[in-house]
C-alpha positions as CSV (number, residue, x, y, z in Angstrom):
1,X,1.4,1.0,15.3
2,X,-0.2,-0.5,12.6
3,X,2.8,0.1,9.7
4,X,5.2,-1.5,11.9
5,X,3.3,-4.9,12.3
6,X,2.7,-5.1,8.5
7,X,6.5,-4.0,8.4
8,X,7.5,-6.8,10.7
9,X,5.6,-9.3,9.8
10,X,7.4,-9.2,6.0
11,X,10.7,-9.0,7.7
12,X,10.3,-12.1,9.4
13,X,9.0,-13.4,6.2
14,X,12.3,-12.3,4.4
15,X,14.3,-13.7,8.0
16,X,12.6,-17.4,7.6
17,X,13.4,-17.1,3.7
18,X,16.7,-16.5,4.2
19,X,17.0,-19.0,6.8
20,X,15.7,-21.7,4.3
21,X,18.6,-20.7,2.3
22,X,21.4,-21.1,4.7
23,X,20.9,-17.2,6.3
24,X,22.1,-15.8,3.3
25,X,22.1,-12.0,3.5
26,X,19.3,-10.3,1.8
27,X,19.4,-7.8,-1.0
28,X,15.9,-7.3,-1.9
29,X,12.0,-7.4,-1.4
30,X,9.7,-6.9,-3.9
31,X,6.4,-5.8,-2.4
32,X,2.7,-5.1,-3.1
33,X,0.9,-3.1,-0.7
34,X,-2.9,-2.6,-0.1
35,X,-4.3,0.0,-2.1
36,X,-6.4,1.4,1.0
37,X,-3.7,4.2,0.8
38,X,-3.1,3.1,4.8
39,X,0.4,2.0,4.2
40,X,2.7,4.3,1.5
41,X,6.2,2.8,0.6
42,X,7.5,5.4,2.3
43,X,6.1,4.7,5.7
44,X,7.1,0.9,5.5
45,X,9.9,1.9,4.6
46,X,11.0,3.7,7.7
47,X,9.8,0.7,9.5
48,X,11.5,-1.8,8.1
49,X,14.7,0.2,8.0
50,X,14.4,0.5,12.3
51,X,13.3,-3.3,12.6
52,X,16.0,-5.2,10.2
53,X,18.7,-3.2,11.6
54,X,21.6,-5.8,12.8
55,X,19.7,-8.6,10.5
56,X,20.7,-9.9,7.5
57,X,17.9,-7.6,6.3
58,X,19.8,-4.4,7.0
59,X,20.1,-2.3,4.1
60,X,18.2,-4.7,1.6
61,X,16.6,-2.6,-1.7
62,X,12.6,-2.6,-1.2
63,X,10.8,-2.2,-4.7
64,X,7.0,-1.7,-4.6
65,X,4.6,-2.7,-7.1
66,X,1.0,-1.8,-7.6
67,X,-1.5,-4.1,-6.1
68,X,-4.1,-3.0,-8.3
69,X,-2.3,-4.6,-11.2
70,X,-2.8,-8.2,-9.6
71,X,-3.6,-10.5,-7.1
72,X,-3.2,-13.9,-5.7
73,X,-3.7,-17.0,-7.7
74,X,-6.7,-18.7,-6.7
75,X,-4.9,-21.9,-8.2
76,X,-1.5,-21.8,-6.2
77,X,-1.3,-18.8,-4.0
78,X,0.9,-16.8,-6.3
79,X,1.3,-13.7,-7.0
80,X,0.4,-13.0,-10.6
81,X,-1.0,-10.1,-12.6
82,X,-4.4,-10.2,-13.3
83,X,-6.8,-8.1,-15.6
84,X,-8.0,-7.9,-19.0
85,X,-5.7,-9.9,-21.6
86,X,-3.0,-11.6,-18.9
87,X,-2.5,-15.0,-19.4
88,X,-3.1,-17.5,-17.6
89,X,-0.9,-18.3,-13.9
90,X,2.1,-19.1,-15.0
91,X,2.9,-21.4,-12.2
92,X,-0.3,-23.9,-11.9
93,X,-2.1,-22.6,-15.2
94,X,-5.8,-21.0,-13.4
95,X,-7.2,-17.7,-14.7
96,X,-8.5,-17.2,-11.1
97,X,-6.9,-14.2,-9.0
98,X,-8.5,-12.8,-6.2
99,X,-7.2,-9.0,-5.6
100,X,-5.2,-7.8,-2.8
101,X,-7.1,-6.8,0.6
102,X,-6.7,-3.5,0.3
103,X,-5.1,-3.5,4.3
104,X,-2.8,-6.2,2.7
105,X,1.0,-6.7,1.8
106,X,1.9,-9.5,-0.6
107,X,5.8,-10.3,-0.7
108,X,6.3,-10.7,-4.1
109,X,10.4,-12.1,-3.9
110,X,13.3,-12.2,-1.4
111,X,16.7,-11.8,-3.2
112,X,19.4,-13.4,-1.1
113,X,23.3,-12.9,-1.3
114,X,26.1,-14.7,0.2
115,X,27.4,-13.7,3.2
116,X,30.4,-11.5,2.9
């Protein structure tokens, strides 16, 4: 199952997040996916519901963005929008960014929360 590998493999991005901040629980992930059409929000969301169940995932929000309205920062690896008029990278300055695969997901921010 292809969806639940891409779904997986940003949960344990999210689970090694939170662990670099103490294994606080998380609350949210901000996502871009591919743009193939392969991998709908709805789909990866189904998986990652199943997969972070008894995590500190469990029950975090999952907000999707549109890859076509970025890419990744040829500078610094970050996500950043990209097109016409937008700025330069706001983290290391370059006004390279390559687009998103379109087979791709980009986690875009884990929001933590203590645990309680």
């Amino acid at each position: 199952m292809h969806e639940a590998g891409i779904a997986r493999q940003a949960l344990e991005y999210a689970l090694n997040t939170s662990a670099a901040r103490d294994g606080r629980r998380i609350t949210r992930l901000r996502l871009a996916l591919g743009s193939d059409g392969h991998m709908a929000p709805e789909s990866f969301s189904f998986h990652f519901e199943a997969l972070s169940a008894g995590t500190v995932a469990e029950g975090a929000a999952l907000e999707f963005e549109d890859a076509s309205a970025g890419g990744r920062c040829l500078g610094c690896g970050a996500w950043r929008k990209a097109g016409r008029g937008v700025g330069p990278c706001p983290n290391c300055g370059s006004t390279e960014a390559e687009p998103l695969d379109a087979h791709e997901i980009y986690v875009l921010s884990v929001e933590t929360a203590d645990l309680s």
